[in-house]
PyMOL Python script that loads the backbone (N, CA, C, O; Angstrom):
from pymol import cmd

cmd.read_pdbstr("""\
ATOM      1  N   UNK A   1       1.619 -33.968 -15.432  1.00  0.00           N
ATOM      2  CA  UNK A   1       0.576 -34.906 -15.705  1.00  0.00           C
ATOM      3  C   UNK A   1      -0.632 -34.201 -16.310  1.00  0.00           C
ATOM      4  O   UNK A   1      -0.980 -34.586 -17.426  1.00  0.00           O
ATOM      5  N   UNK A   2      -1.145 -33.467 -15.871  1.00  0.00           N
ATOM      6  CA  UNK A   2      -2.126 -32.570 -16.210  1.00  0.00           C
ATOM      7  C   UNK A   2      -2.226 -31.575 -17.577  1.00  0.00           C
ATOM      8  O   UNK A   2      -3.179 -30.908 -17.979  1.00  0.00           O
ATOM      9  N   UNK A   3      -0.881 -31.738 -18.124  1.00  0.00           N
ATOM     10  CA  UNK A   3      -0.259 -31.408 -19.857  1.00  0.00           C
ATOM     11  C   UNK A   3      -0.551 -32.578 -20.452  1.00  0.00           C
ATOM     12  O   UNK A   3      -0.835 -32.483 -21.646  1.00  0.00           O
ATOM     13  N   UNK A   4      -0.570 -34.016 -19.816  1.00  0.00           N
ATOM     14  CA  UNK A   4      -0.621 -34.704 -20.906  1.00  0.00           C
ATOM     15  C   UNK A   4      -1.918 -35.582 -20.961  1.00  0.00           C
ATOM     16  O   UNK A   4      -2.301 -36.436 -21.761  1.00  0.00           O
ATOM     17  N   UNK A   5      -2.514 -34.993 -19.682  1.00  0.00           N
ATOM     18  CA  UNK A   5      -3.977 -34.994 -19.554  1.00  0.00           C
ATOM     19  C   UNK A   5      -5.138 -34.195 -20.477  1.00  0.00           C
ATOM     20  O   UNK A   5      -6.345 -34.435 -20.495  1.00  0.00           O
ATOM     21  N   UNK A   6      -4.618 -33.473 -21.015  1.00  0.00           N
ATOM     22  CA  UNK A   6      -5.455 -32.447 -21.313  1.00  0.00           C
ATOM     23  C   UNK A   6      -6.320 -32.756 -22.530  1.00  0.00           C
ATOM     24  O   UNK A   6      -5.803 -33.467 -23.392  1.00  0.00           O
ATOM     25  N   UNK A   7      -7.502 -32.344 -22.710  1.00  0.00           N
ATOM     26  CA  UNK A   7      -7.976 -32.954 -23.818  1.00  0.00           C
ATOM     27  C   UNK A   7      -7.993 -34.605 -24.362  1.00  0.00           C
ATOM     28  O   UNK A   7      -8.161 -35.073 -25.488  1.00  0.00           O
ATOM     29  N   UNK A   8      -7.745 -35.245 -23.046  1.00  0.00           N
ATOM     30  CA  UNK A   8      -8.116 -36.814 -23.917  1.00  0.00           C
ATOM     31  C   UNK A   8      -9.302 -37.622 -22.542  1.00  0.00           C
ATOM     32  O   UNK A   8      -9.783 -38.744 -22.700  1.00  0.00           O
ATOM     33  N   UNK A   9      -9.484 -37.029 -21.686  1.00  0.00           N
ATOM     34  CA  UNK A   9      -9.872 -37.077 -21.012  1.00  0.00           C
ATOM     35  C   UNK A   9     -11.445 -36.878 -20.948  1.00  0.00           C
ATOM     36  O   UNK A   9     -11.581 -35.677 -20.714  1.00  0.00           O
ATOM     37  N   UNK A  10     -12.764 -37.491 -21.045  1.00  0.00           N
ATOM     38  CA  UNK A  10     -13.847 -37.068 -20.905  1.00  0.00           C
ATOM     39  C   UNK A  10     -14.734 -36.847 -19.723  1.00  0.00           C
ATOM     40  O   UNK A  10     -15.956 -36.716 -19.659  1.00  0.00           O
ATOM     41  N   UNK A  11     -13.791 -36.837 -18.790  1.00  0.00           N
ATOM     42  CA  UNK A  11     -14.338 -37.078 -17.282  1.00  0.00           C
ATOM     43  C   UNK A  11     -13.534 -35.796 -16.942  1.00  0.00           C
ATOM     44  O   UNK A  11     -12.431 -35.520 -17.414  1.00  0.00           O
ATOM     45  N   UNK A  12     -14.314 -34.975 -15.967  1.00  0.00           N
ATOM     46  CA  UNK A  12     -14.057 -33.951 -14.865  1.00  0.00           C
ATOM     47  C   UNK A  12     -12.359 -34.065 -14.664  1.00  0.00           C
ATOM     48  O   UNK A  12     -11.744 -35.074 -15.009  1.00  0.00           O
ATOM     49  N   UNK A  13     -11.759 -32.975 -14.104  1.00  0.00           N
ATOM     50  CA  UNK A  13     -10.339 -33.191 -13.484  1.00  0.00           C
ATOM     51  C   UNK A  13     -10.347 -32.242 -12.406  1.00  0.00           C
ATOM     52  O   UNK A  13     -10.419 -31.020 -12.537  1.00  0.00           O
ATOM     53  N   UNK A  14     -10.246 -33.067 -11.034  1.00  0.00           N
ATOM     54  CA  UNK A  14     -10.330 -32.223 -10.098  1.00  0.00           C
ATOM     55  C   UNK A  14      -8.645 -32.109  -9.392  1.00  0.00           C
ATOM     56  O   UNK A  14      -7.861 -33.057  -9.342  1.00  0.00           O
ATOM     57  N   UNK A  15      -8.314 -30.404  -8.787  1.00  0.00           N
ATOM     58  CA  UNK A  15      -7.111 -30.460  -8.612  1.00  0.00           C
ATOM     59  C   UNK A  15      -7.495 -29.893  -6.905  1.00  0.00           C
ATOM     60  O   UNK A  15      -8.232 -28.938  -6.665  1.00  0.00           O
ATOM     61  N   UNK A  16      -6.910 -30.603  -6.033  1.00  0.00           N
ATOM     62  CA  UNK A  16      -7.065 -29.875  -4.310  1.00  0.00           C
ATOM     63  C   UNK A  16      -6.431 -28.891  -4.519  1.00  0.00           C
ATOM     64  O   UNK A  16      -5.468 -29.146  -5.243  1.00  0.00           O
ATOM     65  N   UNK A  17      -6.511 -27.688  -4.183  1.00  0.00           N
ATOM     66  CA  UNK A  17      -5.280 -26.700  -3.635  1.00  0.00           C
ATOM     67  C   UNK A  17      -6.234 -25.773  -2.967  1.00  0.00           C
ATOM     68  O   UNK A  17      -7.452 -25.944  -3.013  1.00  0.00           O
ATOM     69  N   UNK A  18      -5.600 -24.696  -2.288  1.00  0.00           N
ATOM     70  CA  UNK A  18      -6.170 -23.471  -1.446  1.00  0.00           C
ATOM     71  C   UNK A  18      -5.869 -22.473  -2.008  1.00  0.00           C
ATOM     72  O   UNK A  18      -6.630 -21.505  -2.040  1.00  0.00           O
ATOM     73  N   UNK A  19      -4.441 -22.487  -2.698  1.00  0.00           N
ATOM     74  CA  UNK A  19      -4.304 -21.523  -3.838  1.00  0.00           C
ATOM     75  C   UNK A  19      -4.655 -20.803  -4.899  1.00  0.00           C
ATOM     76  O   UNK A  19      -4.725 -21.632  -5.807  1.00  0.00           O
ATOM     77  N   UNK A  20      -4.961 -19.584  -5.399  1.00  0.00           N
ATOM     78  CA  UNK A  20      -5.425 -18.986  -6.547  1.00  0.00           C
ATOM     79  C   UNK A  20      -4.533 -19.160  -7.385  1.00  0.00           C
ATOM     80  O   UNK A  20      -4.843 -20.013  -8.217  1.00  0.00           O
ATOM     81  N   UNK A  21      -3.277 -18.589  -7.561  1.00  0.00           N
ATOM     82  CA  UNK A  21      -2.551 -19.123  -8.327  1.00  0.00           C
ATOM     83  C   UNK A  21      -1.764 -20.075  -8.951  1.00  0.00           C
ATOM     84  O   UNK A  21      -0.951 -19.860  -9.850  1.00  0.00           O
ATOM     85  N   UNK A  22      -2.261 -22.012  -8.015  1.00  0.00           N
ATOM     86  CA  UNK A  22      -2.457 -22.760  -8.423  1.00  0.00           C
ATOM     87  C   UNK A  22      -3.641 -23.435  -9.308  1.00  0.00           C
ATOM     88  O   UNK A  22      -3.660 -24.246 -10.234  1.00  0.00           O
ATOM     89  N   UNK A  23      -4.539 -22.770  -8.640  1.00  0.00           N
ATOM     90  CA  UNK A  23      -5.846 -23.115  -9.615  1.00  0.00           C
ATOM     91  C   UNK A  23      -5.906 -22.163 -10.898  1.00  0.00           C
ATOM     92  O   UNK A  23      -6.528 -22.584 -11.873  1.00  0.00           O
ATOM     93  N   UNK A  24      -5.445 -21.210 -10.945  1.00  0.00           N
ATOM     94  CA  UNK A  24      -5.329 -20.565 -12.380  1.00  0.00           C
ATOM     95  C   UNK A  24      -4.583 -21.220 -13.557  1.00  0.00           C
ATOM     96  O   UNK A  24      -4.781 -21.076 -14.763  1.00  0.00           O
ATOM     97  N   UNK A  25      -3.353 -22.247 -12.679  1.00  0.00           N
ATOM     98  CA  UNK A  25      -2.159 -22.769 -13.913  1.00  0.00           C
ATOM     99  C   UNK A  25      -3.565 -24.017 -13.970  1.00  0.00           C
ATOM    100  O   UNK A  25      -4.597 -23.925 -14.634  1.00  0.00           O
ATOM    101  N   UNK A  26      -3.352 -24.583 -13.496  1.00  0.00           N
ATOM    102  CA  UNK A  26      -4.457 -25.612 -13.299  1.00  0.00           C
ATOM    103  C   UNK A  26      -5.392 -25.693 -14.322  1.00  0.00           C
ATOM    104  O   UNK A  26      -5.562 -26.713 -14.991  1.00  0.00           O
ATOM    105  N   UNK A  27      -6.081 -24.529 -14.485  1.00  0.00           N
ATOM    106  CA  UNK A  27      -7.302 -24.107 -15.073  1.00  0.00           C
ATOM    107  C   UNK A  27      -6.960 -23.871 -16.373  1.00  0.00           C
ATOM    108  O   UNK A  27      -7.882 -23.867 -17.188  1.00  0.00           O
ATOM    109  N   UNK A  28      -5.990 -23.700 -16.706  1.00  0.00           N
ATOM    110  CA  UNK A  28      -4.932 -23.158 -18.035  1.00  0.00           C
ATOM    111  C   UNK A  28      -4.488 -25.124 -18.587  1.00  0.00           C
ATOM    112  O   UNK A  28      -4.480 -25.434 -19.778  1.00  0.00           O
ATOM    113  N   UNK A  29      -4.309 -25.715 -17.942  1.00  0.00           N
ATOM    114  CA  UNK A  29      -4.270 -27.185 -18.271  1.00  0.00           C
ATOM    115  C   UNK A  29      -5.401 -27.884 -18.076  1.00  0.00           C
ATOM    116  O   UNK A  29      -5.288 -29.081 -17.812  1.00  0.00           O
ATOM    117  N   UNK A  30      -6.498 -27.384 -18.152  1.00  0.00           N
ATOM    118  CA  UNK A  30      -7.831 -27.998 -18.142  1.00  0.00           C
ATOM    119  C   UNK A  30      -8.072 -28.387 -17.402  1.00  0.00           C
ATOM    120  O   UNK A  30      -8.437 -29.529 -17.683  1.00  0.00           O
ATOM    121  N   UNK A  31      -8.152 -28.194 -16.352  1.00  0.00           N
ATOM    122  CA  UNK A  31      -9.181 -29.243 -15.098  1.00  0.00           C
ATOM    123  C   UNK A  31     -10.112 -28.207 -14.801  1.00  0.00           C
ATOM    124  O   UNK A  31      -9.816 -27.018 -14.919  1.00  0.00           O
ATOM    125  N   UNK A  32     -11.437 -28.688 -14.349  1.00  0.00           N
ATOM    126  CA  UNK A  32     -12.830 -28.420 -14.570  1.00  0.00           C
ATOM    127  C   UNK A  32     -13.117 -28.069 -12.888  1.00  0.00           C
ATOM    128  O   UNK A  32     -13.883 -27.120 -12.718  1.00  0.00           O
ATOM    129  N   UNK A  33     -12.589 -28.724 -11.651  1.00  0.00           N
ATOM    130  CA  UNK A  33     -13.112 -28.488 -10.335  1.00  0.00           C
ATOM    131  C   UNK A  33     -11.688 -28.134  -9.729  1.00  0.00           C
ATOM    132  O   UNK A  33     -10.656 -28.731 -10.038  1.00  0.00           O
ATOM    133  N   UNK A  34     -11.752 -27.290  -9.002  1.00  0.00           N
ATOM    134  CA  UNK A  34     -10.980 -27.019  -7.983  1.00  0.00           C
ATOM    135  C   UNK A  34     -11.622 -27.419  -6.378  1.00  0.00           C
ATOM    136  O   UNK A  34     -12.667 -26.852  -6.059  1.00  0.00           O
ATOM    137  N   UNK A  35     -10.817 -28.648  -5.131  1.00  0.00           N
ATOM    138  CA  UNK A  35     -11.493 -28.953  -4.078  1.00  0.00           C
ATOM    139  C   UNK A  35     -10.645 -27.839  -3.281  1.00  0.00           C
ATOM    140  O   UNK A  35      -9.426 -27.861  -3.452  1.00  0.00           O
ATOM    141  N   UNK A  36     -11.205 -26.845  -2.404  1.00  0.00           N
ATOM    142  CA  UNK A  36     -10.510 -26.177  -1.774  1.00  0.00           C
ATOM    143  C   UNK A  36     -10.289 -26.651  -0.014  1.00  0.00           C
ATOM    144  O   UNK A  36     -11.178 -26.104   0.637  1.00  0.00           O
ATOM    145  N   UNK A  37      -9.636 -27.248   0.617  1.00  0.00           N
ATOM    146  CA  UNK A  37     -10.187 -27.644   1.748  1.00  0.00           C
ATOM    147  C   UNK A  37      -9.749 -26.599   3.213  1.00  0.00           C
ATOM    148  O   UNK A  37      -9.552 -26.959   4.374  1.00  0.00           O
ATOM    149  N   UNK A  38      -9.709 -25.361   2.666  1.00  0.00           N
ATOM    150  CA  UNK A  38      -9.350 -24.574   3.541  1.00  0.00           C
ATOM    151  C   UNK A  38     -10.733 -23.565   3.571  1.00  0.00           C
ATOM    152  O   UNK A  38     -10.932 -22.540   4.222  1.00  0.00           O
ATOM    153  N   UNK A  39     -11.923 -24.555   2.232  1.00  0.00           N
ATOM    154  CA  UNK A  39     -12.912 -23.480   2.666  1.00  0.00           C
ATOM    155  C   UNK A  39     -12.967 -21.827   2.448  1.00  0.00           C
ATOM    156  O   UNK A  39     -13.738 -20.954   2.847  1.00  0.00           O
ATOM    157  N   UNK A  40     -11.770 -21.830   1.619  1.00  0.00           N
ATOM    158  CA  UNK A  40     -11.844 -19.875   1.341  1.00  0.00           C
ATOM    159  C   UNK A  40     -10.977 -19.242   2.327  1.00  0.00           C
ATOM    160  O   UNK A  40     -10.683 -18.056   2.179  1.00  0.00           O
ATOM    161  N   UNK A  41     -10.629 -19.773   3.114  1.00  0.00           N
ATOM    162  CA  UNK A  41      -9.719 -18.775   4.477  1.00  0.00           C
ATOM    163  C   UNK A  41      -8.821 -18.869   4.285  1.00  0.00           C
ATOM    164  O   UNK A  41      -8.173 -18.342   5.190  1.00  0.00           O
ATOM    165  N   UNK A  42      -7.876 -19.502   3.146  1.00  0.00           N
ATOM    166  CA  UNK A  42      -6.610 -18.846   2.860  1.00  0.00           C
ATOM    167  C   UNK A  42      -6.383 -17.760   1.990  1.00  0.00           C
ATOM    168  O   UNK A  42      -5.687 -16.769   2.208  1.00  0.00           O
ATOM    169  N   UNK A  43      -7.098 -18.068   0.885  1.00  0.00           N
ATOM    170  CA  UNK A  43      -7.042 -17.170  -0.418  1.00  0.00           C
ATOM    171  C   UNK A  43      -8.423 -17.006  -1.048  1.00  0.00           C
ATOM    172  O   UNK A  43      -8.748 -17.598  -2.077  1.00  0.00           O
ATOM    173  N   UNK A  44      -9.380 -15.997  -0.237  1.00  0.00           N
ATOM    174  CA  UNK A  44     -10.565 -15.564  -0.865  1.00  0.00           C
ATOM    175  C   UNK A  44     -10.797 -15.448  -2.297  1.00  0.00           C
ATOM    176  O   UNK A  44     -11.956 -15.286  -2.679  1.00  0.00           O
ATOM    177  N   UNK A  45      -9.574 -15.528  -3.379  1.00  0.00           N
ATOM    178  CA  UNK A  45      -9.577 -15.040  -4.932  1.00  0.00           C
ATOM    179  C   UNK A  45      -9.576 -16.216  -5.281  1.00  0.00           C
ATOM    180  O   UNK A  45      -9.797 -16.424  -6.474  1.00  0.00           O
ATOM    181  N   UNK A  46      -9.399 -17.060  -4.630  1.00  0.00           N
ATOM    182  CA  UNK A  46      -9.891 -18.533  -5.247  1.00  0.00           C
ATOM    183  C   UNK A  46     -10.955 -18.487  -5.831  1.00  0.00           C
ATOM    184  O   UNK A  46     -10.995 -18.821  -7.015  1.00  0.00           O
ATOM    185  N   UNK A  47     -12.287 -17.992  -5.052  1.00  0.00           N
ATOM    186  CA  UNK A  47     -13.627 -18.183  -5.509  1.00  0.00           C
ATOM    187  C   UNK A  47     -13.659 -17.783  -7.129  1.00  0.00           C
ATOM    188  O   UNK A  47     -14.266 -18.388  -8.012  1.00  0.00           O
ATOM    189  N   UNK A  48     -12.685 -16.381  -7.290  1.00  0.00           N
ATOM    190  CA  UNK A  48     -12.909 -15.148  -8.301  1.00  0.00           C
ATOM    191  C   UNK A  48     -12.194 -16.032  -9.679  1.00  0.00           C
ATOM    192  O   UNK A  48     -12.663 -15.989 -10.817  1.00  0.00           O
ATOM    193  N   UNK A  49     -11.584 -16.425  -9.477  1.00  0.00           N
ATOM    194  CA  UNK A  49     -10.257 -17.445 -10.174  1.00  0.00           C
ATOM    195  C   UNK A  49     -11.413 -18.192 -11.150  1.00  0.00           C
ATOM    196  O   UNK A  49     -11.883 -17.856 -12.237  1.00  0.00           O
ATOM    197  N   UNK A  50     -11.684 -19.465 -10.196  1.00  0.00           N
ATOM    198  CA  UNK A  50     -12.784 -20.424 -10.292  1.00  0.00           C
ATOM    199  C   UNK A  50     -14.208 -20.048 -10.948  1.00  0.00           C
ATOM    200  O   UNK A  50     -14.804 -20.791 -11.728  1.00  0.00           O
ATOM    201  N   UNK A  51     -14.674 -18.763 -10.511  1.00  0.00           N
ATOM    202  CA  UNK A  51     -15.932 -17.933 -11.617  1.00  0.00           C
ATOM    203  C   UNK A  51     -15.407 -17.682 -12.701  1.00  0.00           C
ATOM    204  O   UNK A  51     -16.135 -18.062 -13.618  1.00  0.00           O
ATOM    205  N   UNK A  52     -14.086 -17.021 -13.188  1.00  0.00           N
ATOM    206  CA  UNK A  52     -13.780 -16.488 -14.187  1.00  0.00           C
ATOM    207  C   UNK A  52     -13.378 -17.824 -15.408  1.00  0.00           C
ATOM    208  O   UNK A  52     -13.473 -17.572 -16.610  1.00  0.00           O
ATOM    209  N   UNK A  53     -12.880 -19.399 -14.857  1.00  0.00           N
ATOM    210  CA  UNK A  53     -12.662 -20.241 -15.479  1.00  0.00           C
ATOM    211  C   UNK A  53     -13.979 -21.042 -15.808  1.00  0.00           C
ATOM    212  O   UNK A  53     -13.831 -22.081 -16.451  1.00  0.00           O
ATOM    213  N   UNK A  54     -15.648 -20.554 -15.319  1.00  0.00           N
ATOM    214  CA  UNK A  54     -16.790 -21.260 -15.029  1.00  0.00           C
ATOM    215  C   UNK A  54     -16.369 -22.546 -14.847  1.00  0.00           C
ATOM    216  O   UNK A  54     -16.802 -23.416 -15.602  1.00  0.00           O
ATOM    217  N   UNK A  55     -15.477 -22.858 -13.840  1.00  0.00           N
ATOM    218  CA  UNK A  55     -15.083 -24.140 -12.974  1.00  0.00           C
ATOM    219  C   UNK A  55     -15.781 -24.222 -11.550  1.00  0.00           C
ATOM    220  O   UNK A  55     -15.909 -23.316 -10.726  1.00  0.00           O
ATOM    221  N   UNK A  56     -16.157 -25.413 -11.483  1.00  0.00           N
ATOM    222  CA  UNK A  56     -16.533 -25.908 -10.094  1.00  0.00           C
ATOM    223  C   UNK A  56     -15.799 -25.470  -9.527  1.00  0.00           C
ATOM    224  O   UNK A  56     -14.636 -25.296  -9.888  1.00  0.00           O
ATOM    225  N   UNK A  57     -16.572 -24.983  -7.834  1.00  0.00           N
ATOM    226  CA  UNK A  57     -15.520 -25.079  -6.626  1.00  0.00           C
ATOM    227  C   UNK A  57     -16.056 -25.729  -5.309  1.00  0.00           C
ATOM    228  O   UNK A  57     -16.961 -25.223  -4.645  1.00  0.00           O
ATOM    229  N   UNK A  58     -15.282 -27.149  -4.920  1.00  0.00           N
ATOM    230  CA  UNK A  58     -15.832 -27.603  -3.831  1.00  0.00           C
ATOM    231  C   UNK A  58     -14.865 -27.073  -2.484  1.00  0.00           C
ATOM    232  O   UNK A  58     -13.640 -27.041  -2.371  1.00  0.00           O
ATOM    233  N   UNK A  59     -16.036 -26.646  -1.455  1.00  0.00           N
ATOM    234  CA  UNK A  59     -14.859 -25.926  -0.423  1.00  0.00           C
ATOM    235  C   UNK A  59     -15.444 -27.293   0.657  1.00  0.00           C
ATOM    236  O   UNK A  59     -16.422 -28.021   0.489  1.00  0.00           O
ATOM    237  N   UNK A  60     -14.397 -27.288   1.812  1.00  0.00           N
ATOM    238  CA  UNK A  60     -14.186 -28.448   2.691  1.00  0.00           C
ATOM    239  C   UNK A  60     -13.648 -27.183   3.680  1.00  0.00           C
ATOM    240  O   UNK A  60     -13.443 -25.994   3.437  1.00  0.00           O
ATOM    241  N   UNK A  61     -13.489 -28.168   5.167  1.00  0.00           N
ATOM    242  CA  UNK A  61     -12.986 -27.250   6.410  1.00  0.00           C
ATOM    243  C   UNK A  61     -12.169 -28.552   6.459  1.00  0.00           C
ATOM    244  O   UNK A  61     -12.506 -29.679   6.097  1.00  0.00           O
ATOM    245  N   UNK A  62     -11.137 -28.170   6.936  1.00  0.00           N
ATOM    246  CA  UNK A  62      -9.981 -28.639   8.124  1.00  0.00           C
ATOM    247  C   UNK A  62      -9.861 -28.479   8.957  1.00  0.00           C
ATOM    248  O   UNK A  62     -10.565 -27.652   9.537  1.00  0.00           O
ATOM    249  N   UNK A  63      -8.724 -29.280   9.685  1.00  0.00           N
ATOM    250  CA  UNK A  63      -8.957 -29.323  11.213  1.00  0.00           C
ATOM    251  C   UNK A  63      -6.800 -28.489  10.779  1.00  0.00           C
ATOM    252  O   UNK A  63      -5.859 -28.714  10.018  1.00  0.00           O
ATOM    253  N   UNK A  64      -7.077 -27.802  11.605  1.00  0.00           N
ATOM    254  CA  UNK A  64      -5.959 -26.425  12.025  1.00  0.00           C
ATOM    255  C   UNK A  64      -5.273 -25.979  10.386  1.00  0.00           C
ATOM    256  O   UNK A  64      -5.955 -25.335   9.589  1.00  0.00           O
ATOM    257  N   UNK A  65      -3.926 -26.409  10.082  1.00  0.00           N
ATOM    258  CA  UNK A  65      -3.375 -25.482   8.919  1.00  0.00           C
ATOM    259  C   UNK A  65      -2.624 -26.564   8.379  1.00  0.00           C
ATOM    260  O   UNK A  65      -2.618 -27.690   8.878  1.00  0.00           O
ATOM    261  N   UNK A  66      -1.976 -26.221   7.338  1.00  0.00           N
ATOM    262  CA  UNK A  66      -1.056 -27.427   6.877  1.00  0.00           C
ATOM    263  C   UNK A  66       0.609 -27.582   7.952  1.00  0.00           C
ATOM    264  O   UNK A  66       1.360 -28.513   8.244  1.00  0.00           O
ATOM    265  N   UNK A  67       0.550 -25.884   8.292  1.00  0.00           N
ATOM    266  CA  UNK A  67       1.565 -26.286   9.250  1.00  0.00           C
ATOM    267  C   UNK A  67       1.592 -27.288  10.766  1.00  0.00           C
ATOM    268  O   UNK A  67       2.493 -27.983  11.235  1.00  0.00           O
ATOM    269  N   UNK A  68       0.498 -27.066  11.145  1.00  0.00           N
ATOM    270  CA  UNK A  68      -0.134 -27.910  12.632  1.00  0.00           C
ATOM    271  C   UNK A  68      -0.439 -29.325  12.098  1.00  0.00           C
ATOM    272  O   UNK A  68      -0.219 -30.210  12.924  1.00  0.00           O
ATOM    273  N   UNK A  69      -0.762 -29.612  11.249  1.00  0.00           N
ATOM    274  CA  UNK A  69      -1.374 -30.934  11.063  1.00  0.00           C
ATOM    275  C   UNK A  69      -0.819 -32.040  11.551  1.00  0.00           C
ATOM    276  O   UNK A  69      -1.560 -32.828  12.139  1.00  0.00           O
ATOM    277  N   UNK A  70       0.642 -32.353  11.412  1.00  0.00           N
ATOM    278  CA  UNK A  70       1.355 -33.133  12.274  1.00  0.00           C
ATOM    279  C   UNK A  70       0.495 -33.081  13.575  1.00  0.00           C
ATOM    280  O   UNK A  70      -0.086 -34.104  13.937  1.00  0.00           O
ATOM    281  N   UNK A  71       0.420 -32.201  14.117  1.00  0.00           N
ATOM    282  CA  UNK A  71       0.045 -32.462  15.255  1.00  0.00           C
ATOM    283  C   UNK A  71      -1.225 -32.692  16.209  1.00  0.00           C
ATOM    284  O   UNK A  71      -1.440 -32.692  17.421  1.00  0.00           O
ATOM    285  N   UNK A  72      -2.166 -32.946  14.678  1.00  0.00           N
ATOM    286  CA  UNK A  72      -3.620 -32.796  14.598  1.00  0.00           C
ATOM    287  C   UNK A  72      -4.138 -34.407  14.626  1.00  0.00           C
ATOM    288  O   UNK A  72      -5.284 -34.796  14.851  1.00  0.00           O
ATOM    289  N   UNK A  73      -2.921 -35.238  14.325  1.00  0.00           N
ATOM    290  CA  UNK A  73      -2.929 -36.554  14.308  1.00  0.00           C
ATOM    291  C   UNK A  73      -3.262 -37.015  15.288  1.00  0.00           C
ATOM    292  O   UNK A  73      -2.975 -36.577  16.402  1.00  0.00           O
ATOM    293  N   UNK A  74      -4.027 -38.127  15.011  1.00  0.00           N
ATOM    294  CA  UNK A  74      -4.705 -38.966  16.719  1.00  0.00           C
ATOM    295  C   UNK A  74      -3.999 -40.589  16.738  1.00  0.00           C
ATOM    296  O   UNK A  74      -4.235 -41.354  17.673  1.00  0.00           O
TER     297      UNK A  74
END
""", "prot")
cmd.dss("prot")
cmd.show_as("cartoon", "prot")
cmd.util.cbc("prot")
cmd.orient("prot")
């Protein structure tokens, strides 16, 4: 989606991940913000990623990991 997004788009493209090397392909298909919601505590090179593309980075906290979350449910 984000290939055939690219360039027709005049609005921001924000992609969630915690990953650096998702936000790099990402960043390579144009999207402008990366939301991180792990806050930096998975992959600190996120930040470095995100400076080097002068892309936004919004960080968020979660409640435990993607593995626990099931069980984070109320």
């Amino acid at each position: 989606m984000l290939k055939r997004l690219k360039n027709k788009l005049t609005v921001p493209i924000s992609v969630d991940t915690y990953k650096g090397a998702v936000a790099e392909k990402a960043f390579d298909l144009g999207v402008d913000i990366i939301n991180d919601p792990s806050g930096l505590t998975y992959d600190p090179e996120l930040a470095r990623k995100a400076a080097n593309a002068n892309a936004g980075l919004i960080l968020n906290h979660m409640r435990g990991s993607p593995e626990t979350w099931p069980s984070c449910r109320r």
